[in-house]
MDAnalysis code that builds the backbone (N, CA, C; Angstrom):
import MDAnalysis as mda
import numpy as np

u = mda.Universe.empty(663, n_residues=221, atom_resindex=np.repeat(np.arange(221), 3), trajectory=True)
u.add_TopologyAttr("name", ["N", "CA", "C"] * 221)
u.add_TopologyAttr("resid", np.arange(1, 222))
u.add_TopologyAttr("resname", ["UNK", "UNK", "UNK", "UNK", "UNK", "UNK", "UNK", "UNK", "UNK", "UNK", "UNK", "UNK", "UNK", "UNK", "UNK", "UNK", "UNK", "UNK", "UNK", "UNK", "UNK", "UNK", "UNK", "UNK", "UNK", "UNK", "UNK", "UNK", "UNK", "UNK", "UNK", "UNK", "UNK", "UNK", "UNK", "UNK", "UNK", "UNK", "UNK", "UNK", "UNK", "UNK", "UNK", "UNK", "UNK", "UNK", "UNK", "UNK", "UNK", "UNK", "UNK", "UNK", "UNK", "UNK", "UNK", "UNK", "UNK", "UNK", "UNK", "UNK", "UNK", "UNK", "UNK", "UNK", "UNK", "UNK", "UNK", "UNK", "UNK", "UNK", "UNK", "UNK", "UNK", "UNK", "UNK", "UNK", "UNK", "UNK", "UNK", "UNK", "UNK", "UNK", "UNK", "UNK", "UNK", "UNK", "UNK", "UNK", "UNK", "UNK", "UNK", "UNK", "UNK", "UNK", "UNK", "UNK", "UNK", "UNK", "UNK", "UNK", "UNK", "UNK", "UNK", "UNK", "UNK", "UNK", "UNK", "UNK", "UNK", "UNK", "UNK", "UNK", "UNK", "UNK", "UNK", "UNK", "UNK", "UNK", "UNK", "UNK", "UNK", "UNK", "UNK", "UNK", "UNK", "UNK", "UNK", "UNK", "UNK", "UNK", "UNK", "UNK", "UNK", "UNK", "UNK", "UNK", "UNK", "UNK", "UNK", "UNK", "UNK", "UNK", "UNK", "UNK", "UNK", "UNK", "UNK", "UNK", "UNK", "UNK", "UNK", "UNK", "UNK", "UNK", "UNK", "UNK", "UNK", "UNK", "UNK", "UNK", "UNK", "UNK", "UNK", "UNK", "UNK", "UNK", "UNK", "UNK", "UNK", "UNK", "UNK", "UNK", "UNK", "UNK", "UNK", "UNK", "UNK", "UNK", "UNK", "UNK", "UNK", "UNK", "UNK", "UNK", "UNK", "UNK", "UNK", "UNK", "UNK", "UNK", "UNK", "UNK", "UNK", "UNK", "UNK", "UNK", "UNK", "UNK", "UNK", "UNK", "UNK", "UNK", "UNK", "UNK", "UNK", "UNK", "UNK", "UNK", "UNK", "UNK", "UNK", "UNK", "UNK", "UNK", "UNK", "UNK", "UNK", "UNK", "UNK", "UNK", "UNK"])
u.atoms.positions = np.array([
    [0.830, -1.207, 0.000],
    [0.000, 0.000, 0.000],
    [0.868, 1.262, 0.000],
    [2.158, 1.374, 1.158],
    [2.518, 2.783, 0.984],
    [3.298, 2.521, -0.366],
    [3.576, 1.745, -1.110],
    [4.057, 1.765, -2.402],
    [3.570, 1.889, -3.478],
    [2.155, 2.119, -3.788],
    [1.201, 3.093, -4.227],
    [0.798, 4.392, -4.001],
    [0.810, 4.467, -2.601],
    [1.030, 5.767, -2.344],
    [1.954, 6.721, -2.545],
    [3.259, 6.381, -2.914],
    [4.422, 6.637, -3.036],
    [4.505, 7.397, -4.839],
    [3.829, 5.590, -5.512],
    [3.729, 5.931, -6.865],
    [2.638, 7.584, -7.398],
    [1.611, 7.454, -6.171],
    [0.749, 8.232, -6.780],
    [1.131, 10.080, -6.196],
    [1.987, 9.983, -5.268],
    [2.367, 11.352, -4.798],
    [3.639, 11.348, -6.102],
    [4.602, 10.782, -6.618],
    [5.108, 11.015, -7.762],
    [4.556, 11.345, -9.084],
    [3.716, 10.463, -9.392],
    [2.390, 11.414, -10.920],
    [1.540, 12.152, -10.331],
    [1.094, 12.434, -8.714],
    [0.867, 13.862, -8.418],
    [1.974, 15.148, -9.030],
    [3.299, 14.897, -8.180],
    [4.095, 15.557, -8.206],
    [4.584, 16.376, -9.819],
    [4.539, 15.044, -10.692],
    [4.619, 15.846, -11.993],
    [3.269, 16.253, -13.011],
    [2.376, 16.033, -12.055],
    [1.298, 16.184, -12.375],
    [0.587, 15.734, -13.650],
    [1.037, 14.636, -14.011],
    [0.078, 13.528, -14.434],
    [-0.802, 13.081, -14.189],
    [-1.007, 13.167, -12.606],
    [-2.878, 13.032, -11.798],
    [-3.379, 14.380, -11.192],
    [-4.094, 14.322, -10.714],
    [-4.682, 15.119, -9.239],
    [-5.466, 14.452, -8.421],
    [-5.089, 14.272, -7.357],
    [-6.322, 13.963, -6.211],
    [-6.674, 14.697, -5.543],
    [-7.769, 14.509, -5.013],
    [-8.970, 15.763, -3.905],
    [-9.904, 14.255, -3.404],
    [-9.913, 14.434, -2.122],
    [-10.841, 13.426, -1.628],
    [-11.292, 11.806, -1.856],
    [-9.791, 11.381, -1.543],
    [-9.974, 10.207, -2.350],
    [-10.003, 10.146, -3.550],
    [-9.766, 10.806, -4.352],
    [-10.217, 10.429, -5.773],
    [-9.080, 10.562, -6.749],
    [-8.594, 10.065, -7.637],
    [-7.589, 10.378, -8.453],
    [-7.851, 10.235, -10.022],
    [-7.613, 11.681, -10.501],
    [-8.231, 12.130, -11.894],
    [-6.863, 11.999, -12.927],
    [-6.857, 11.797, -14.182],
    [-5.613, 11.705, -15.156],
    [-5.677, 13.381, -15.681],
    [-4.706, 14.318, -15.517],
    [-4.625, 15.802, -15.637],
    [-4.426, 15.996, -16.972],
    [-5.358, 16.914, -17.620],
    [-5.619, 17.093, -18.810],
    [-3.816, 17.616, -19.438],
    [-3.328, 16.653, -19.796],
    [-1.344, 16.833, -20.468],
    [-1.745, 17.954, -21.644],
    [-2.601, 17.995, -22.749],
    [-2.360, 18.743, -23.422],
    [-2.885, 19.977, -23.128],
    [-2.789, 20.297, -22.031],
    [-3.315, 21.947, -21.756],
    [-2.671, 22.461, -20.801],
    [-1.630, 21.567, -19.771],
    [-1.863, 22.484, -18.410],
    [0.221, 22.811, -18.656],
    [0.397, 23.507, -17.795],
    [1.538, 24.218, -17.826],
    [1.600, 24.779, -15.897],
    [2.549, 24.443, -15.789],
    [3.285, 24.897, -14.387],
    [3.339, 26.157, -14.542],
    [3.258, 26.692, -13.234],
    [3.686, 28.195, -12.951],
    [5.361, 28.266, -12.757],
    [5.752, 29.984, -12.827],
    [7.262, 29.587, -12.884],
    [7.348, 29.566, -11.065],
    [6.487, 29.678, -10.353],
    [7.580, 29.473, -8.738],
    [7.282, 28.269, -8.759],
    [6.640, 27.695, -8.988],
    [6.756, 25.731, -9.086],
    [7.910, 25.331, -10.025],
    [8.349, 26.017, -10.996],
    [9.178, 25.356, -11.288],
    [10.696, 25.661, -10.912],
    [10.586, 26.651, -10.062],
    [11.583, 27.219, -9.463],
    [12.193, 26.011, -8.708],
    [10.951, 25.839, -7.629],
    [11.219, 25.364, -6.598],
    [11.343, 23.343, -6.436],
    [10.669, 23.072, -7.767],
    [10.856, 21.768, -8.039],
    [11.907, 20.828, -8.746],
    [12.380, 19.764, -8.035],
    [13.801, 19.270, -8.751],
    [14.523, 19.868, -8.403],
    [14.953, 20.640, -7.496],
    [15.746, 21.804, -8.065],
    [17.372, 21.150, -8.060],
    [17.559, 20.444, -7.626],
    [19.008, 19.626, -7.644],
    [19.330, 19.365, -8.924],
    [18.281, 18.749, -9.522],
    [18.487, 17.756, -10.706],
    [18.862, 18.926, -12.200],
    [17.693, 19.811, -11.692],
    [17.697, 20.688, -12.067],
    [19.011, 21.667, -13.058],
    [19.790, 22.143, -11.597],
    [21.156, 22.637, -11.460],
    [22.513, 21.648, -12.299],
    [21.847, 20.351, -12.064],
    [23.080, 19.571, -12.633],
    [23.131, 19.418, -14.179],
    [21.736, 19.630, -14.391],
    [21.519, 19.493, -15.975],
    [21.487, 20.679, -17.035],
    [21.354, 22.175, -16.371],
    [22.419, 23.233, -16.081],
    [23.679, 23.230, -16.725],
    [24.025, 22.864, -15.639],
    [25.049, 22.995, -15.452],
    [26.475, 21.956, -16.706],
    [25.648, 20.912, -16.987],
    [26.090, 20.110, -17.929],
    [25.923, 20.776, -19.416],
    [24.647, 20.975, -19.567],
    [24.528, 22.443, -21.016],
    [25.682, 23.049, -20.911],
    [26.002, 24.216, -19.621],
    [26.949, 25.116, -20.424],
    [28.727, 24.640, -20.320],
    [28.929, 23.364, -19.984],
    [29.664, 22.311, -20.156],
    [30.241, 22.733, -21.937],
    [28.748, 21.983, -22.355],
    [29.039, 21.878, -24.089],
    [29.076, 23.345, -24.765],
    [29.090, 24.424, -24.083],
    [29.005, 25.757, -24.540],
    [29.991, 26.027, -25.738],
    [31.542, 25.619, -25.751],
    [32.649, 25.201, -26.612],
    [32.522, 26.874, -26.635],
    [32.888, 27.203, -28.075],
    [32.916, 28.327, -28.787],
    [32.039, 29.409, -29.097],
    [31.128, 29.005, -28.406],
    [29.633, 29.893, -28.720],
    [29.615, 31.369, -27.926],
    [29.423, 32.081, -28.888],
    [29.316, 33.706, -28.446],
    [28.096, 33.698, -28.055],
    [27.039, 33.542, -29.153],
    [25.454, 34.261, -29.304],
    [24.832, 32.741, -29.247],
    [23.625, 32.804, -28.020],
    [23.075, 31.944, -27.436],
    [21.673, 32.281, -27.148],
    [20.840, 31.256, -27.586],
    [18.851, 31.948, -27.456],
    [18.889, 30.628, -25.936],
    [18.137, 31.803, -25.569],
    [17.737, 30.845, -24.283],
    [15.935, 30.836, -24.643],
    [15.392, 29.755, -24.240],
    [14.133, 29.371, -24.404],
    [13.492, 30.447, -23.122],
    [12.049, 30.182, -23.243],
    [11.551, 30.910, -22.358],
    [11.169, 29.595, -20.930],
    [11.269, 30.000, -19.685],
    [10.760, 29.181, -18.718],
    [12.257, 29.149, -17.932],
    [11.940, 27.933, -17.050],
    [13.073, 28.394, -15.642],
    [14.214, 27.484, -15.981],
    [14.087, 26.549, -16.485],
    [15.305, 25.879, -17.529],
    [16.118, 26.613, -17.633],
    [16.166, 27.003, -18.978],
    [17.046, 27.666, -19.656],
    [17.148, 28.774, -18.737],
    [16.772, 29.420, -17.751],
    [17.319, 30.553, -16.786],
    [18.485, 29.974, -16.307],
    [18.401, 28.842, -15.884],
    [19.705, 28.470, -14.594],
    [20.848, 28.064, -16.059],
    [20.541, 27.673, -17.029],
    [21.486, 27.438, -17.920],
    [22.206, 29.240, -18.148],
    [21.417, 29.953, -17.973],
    [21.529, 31.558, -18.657],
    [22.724, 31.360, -17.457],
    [22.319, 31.347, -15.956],
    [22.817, 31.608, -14.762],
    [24.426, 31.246, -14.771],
    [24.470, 29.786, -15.722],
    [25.836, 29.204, -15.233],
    [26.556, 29.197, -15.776],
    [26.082, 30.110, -17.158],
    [27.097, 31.025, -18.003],
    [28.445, 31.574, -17.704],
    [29.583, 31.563, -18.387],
    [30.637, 32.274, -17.660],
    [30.367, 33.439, -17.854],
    [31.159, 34.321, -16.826],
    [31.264, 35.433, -16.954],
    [32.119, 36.461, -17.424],
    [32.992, 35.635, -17.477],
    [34.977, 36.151, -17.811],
    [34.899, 36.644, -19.869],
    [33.845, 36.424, -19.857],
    [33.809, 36.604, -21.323],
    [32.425, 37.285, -22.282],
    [32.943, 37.554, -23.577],
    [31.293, 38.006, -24.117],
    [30.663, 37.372, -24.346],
    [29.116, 37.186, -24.045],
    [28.567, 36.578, -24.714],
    [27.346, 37.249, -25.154],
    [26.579, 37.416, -26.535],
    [25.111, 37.847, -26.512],
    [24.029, 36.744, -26.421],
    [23.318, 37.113, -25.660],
    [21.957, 36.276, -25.258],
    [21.033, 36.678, -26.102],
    [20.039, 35.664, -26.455],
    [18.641, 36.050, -27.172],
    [17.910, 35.277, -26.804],
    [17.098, 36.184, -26.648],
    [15.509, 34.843, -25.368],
    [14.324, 36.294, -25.590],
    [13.187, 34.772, -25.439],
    [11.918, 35.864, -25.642],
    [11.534, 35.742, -23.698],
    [12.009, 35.759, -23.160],
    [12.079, 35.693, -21.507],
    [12.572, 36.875, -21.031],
    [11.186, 37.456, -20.595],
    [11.586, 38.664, -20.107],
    [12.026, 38.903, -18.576],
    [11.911, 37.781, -17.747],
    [12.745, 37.218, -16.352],
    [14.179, 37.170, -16.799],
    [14.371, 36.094, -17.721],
    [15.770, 35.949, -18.430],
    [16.731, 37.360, -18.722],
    [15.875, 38.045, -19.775],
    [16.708, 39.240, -20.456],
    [16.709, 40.203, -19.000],
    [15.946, 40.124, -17.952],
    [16.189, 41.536, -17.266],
    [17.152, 40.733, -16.070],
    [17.581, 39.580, -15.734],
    [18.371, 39.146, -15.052],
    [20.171, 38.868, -16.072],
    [19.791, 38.818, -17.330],
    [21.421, 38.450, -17.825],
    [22.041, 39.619, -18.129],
    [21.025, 40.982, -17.881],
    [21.419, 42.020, -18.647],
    [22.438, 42.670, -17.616],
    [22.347, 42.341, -16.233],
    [22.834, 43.123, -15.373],
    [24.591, 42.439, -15.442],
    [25.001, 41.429, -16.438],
    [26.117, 41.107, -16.337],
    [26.297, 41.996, -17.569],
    [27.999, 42.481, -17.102],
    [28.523, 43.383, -17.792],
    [29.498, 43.162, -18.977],
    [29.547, 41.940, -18.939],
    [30.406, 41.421, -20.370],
    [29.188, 40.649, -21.054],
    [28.103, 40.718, -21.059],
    [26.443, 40.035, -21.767],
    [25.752, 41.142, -22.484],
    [25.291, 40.792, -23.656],
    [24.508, 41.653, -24.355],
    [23.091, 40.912, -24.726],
    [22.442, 41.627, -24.406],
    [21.050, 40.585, -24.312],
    [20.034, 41.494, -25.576],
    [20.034, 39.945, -26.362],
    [18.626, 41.050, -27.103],
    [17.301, 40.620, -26.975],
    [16.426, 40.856, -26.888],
    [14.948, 40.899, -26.562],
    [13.926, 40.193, -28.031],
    [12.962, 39.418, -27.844],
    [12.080, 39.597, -29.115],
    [10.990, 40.061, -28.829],
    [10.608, 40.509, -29.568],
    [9.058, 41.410, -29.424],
    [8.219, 40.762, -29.365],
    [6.996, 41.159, -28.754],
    [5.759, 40.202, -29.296],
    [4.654, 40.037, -27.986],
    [3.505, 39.470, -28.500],
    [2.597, 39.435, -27.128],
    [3.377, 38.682, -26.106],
    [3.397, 39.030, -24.892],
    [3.421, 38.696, -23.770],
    [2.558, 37.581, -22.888],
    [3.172, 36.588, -22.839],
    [2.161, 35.611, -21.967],
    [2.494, 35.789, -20.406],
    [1.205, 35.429, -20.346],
    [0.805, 35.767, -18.351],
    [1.928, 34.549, -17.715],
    [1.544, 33.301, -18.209],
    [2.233, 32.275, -17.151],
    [3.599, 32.835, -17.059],
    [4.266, 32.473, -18.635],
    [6.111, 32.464, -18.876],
    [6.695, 34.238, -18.588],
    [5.619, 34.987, -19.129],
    [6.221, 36.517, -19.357],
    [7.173, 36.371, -20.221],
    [6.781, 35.937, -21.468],
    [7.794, 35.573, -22.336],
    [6.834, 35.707, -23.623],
    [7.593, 36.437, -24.804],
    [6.995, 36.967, -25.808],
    [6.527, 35.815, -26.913],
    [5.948, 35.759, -27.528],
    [5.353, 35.103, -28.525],
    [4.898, 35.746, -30.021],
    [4.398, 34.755, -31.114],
    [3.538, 35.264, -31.894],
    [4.679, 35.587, -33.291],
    [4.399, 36.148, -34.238],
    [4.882, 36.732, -35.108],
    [5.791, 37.518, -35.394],
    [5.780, 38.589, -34.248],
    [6.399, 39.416, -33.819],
    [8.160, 39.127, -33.471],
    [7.981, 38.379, -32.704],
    [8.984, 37.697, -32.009],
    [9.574, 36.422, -33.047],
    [8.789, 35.460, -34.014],
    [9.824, 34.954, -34.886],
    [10.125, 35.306, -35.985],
    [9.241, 36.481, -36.716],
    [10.026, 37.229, -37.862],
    [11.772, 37.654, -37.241],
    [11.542, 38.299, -36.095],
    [12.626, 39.050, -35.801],
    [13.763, 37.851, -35.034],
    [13.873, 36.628, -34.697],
    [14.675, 35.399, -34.593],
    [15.312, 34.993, -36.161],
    [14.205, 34.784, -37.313],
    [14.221, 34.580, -38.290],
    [15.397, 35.567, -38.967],
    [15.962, 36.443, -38.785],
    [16.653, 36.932, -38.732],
    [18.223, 37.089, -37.926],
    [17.899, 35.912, -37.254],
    [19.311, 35.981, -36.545],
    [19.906, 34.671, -36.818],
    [21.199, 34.111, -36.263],
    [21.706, 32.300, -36.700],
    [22.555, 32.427, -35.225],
    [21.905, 32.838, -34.188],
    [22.761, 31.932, -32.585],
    [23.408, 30.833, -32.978],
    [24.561, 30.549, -32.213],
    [25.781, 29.498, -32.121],
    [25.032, 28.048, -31.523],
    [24.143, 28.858, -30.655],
    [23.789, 27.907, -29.749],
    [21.928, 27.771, -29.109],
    [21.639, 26.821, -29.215],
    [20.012, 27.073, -28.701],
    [19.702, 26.376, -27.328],
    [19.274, 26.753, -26.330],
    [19.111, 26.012, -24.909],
    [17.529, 26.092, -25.227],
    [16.976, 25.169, -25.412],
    [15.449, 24.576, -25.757],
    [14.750, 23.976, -24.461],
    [13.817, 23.963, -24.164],
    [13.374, 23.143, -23.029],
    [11.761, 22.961, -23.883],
    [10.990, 21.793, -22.916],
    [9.620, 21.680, -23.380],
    [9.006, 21.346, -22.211],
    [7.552, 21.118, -23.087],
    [6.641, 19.890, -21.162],
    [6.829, 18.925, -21.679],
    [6.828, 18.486, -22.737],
    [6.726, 16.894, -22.953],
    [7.334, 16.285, -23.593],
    [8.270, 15.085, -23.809],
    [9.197, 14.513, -24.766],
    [8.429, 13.030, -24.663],
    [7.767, 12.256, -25.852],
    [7.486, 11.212, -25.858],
    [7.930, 10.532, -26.400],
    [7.194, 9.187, -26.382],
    [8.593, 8.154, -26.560],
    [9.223, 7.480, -27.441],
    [8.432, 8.188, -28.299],
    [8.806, 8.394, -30.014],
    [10.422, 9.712, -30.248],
    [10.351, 10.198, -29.445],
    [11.375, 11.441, -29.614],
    [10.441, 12.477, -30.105],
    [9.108, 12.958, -29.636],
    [8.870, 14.305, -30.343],
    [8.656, 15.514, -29.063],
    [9.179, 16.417, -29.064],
    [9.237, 17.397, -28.400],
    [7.380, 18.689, -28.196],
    [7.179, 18.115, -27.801],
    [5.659, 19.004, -27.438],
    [5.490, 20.198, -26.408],
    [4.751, 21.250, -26.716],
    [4.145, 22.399, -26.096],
    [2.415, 22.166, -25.630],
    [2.432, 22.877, -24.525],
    [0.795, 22.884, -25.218],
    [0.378, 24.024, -25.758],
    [1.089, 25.398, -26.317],
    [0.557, 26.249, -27.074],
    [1.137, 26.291, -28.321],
    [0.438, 26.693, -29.860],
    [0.901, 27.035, -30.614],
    [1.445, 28.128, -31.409],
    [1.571, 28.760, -30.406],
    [2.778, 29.967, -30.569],
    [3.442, 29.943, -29.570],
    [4.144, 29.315, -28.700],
    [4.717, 28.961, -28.247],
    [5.964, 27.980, -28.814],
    [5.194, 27.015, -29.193],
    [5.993, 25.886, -30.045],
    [6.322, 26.667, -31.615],
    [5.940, 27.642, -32.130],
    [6.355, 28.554, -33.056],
    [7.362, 29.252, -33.167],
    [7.610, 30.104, -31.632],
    [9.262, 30.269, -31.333],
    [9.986, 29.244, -31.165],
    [9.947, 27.988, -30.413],
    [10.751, 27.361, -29.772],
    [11.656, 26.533, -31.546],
    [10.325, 26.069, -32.257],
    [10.713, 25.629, -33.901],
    [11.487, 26.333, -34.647],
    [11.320, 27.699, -34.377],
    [12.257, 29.094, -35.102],
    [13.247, 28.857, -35.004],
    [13.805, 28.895, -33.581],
    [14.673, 28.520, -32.726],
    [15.835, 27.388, -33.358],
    [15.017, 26.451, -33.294],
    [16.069, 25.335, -33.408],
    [16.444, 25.561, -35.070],
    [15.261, 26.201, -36.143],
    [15.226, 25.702, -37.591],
    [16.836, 27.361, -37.693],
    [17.180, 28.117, -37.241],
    [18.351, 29.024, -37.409],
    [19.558, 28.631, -36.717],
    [19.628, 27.766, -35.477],
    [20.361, 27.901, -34.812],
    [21.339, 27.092, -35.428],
    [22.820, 27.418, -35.099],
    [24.000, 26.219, -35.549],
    [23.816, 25.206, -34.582],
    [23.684, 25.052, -33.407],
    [23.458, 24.101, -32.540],
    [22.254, 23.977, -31.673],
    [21.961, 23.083, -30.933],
    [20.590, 23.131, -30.040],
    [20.991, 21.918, -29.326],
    [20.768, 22.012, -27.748],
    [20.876, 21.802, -26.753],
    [19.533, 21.143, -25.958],
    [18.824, 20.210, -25.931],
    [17.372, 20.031, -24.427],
    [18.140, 20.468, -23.493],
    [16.859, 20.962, -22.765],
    [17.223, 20.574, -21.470],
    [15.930, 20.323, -20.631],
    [15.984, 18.840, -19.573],
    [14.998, 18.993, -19.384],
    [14.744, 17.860, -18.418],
    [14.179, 17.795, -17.638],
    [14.414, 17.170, -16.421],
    [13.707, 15.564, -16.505],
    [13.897, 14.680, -15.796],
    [13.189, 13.275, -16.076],
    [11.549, 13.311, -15.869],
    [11.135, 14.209, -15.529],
    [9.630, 14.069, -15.384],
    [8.903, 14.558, -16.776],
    [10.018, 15.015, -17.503],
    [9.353, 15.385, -18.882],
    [9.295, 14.654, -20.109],
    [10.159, 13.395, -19.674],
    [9.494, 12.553, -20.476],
    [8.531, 11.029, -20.388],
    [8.373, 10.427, -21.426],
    [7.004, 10.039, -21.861],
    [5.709, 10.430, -21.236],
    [5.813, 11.457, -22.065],
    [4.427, 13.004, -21.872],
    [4.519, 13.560, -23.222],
    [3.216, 14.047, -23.536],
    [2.670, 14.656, -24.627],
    [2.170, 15.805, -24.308],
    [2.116, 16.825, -25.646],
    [0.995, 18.004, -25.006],
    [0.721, 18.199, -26.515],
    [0.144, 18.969, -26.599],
    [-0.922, 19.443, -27.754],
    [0.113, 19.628, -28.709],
    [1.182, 20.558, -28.583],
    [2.078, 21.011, -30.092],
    [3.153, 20.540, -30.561],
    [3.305, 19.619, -31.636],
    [4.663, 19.704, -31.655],
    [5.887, 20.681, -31.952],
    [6.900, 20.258, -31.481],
    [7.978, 21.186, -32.483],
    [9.038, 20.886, -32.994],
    [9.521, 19.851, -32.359],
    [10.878, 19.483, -32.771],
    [10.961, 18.191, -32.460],
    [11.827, 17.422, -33.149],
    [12.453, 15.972, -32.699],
    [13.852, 15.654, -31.939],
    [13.523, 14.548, -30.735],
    [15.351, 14.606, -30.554],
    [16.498, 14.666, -31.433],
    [16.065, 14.311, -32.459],
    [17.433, 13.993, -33.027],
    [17.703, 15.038, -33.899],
    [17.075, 16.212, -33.324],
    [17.868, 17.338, -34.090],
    [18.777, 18.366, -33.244],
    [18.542, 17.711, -31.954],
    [19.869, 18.129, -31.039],
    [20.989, 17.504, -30.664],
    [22.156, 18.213, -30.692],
    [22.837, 17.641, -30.233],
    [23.388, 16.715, -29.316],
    [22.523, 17.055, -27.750],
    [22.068, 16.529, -26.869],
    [21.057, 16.763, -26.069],
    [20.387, 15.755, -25.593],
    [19.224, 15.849, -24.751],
    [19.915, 15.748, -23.419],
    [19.388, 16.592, -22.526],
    [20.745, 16.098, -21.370],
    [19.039, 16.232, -19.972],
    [19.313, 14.942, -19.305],
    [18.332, 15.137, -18.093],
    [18.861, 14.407, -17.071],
    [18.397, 14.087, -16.235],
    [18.669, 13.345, -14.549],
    [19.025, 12.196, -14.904],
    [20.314, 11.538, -13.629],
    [19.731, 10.106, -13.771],
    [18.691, 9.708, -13.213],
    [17.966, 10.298, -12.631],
    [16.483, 9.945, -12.603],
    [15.999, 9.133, -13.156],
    [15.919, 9.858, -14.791],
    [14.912, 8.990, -15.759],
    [15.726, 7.539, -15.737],
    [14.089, 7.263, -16.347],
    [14.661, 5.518, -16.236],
    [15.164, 5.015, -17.300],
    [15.934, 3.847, -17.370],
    [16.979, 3.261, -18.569],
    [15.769, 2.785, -19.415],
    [14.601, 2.653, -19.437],
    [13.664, 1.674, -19.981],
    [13.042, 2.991, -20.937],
    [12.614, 4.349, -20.334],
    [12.654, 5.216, -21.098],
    [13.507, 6.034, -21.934],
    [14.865, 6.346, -21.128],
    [16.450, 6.513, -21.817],
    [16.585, 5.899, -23.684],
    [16.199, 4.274, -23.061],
    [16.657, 3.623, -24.559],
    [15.783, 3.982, -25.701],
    [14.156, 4.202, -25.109],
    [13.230, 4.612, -25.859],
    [13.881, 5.912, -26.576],
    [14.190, 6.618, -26.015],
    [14.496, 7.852, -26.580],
    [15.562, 7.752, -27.538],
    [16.839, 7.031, -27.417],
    [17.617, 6.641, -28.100],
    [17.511, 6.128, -29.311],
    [16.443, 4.467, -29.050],
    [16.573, 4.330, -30.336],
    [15.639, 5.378, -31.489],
    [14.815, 6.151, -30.957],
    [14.520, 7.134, -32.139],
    [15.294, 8.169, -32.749],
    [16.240, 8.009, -32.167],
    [17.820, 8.865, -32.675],
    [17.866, 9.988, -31.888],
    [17.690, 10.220, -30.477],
    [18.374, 11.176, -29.812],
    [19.348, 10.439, -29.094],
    [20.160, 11.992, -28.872],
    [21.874, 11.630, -28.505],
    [21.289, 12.146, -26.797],
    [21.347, 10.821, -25.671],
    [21.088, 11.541, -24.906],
    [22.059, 11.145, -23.660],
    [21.836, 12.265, -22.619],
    [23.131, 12.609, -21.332],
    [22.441, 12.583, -20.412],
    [22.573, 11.441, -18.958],
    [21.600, 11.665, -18.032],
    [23.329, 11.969, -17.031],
    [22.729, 13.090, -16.426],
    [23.646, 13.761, -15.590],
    [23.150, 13.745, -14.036],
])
């Protein structure tokens, strides 16, 4: 019994269920989205290490898009500092925290503003990407299934994040073990158009290989 209980406070936790009163409901995957102090505050170990392993592979890269959400922040975070780099992110948490480093040049994309991320969207924002070729892309999603396809649940959302990867010289996941085998409404991208997928050893080897054999290159850190 507490080993059900155990199981079900874990697909609470990544919220694959909900319970209220006894009862346990399957949480609608293609719609819902975390707030950012939940995702602040969740994983946060696993989090940091997978971080921290991204800007590992940083190599040569000047100009770097950081995705919007708390991911790619701590990747922004563990950036060196001893050097230039320009940032591009539609994350307006992101751009007003990397800007205050003084060897960083941060550029902004335009565009509607979403309530959850505070992070720009729409047209606006990938005409003006569409225009740039970053060294490097730090991507994150909600859902990686077990096919290798990378999902949003909005579609302008998954509109930047596709921009993104379709200019960049390189692209990077990042993304923690609870994000995969999960779906959400949009696709955008496939593993195997990054270089690496890098998440916890958390995830499990039974999902790991899944991901593999659909041709992502992946790093559990």
């Amino acid at each position: 019994m507490e080993t059900i209980r155990r199981d079900l406070r874990e697909l609470e936790d990544t919220h694959a269920i909900t319970r209220s009163y006894g009862r346990v409901r399957i949480a609608e995957a293609s719609s819902f989205e975390s707030t950012l102090t939940y995702r602040k505050d969740h994983l946060a170990d696993e989090k940091e290490r997978i971080a921290q392993a991204a800007v590992d592979r940083l190599g040569a890269a000047d100009t770097v898009f950081l995705d919007e959400g708390f991911h790619p922040l701590l990747v922004g975070r563990a950036l060196p500092t001893d050097r230039d780099l320009t940032i591009i992110t539609a994350s307006l948490p992101t751009a007003l925290e990397m800007c205050e480093r003084p060897r960083t040049t941060v550029i902004v994309l335009g565009g509607r503003v979403r309530h959850v991320t505070a992070a720009s969207v729409e047209r606006w924002a990938t005409r003006m990407l569409r225009d740039m070729q970053p060294d490097l892309a730090i991507i994150g999603a909600n859902g990686v299934d077990l096919d290798g396809w990378l999902t949003t649940p909005h579609a302008s959302v998954a509109e930047v994040k596709e921009t993104a990867l379709s200019v960049s010289q390189r692209a990077l996941f990042v993304g923690s073990h609870t994000k995969f085998a999960r779906s959400t409404l949009c696709r955008f991208g496939h593993a195997r158009q990054f270089e690496r997928i890098i998440t916890g050893t958390e995830l499990r080897s039974s999902i790991a290989r899944r991901i593999v054999d659909a041709g992502g290159r992946l790093d559990r850190v």
